[in-house]
C-alpha positions in Angstrom: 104.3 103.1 62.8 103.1 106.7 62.4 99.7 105.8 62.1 99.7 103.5 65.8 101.8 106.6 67.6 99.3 108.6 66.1 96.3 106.8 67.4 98.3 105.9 70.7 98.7 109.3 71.7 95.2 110.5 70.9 93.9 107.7 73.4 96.7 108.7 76.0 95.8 112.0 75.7 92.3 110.9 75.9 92.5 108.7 78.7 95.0 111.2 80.3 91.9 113.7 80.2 89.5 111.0 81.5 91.6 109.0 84.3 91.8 112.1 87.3 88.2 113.2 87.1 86.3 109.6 86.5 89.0 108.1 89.6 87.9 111.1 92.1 84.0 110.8 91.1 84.5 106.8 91.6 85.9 107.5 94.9 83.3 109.7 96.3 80.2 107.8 95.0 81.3 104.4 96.2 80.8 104.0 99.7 83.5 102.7 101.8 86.2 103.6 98.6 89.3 105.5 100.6 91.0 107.6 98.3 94.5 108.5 99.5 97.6 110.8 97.7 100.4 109.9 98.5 103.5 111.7 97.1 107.3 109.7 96.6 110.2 111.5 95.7 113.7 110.4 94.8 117.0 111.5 93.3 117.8 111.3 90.1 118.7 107.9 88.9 121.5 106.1 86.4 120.0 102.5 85.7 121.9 100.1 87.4 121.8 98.2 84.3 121.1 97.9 80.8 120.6 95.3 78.5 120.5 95.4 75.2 119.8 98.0 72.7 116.4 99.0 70.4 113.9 96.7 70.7 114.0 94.5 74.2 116.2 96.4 75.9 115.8 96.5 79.4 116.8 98.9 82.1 116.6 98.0 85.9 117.6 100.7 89.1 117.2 100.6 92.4 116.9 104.0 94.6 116.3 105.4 98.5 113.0 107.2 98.4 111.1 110.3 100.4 107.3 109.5 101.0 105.5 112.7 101.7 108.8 114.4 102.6 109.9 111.9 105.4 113.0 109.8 104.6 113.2 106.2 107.2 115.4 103.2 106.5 113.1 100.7 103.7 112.0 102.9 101.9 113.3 102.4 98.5 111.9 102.2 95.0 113.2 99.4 92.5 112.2 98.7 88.9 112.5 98.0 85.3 111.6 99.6 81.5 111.6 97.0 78.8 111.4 98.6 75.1 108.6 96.8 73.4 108.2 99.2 69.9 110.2 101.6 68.5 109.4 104.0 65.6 112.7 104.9 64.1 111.3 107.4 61.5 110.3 110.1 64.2 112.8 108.5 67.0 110.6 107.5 69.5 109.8 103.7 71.5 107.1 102.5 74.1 108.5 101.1 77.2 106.5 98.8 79.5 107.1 99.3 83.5 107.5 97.2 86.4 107.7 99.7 89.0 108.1 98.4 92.7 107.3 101.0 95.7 108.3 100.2 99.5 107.1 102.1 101.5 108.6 101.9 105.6 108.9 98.1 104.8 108.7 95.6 102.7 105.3 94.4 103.7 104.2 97.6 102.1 104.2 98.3 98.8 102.6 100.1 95.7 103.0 98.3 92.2 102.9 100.1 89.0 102.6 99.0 85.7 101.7 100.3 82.3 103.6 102.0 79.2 104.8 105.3 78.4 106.5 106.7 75.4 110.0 107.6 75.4 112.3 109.9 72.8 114.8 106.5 71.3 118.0 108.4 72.5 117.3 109.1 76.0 117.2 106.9 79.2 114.3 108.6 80.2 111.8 111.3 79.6 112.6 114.7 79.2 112.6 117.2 82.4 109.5 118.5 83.2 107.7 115.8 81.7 104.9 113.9 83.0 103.7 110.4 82.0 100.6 108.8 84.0 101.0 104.7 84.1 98.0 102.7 86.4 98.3 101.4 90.1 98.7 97.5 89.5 98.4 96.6 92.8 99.7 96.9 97.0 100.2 95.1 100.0 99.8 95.9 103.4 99.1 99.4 103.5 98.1 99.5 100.3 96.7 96.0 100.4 94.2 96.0 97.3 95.7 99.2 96.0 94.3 100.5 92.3 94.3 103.9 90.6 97.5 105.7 88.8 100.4 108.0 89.3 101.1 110.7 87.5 105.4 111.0 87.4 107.6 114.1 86.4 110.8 114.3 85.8 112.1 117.0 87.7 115.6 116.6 86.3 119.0 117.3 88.1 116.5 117.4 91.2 115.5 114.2 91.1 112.0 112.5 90.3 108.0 113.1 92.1 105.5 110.7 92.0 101.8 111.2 92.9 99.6 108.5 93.6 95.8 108.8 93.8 95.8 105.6 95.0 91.5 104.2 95.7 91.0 101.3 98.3 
């Protein structure tokens, strides 16, 4: 299990270095790409359930959200982290997302998606950590939505994540 967290973080860290530069040269060469940031923030969250433990657990929340410093009634994000691997010699699992964004309504939304690697013991990642999962999907606004976020943990002060969403 070494070996694959091994050659799973080289080609995160790899695709981390490749993702930001190759999705803003995409956008400006391809005519009629938009390129947006958009930036959510919310507080810091307790799941609102857990089930299981190790391998398949599954932890769903639901939380009021700030999009580019504005609160307004529906906005909210929702989601769940499902542990698919865990490497109990260094203490670590992967977690897959489902990560549901509403932003002023439900009609528009940003889906993300993806896996990040977690310490075993925690809930979540540790403050001041970043983890970059891919832009799944959008409706209305974000109708056709792709790209990534890149998501801190800012701690006791709650969580930021930056879209560099490409239409």
């Amino acid at each position: 299990m070494r070996i694959l967290r091994a050659a799973v973080s080289a080609g995160l860290i790899a695709a981390v270095a490749l993702v930001a530069p190759a999705a803003e040269a995409s956008a400006k060469e391809q005519p009629g790409v938009k390129a947006a940031v958009v930036r959510i923030w919310h507080p810091a969250v307790t799941p609102t359930g857990v089930i299981g433990s190790g391998l398949g657990t599954v932890r769903t929340w639901f939380t009021p959200t700030t999009v580019d410093g504005a609160s307004a009634p529906g906005q909210y994000m929702t989601g769940t982290l499902t542990t698919v691997a865990v490497d109990a010699s260094d203490g670590t699992e992967w977690r897959t997302s489902n990560l549901v964004f509403v932003v002023g309504g439900e009609s528009n939304q940003l889906v993300v998606g993806g896996v990040s690697l977690y310490p075993a013991t925690s809930a979540t990642i540790a403050t001041g950590t970043q983890t970059i999962r891919p832009i799944i999907g959008g409706s209305g606004a974000y109708n056709g939505a792709r790209g990534y976020v890149v998501t801190t943990n800012l701690g006791p002060r709650g969580w930021l994540h930056v879209f560099h969403v490409l239409r």
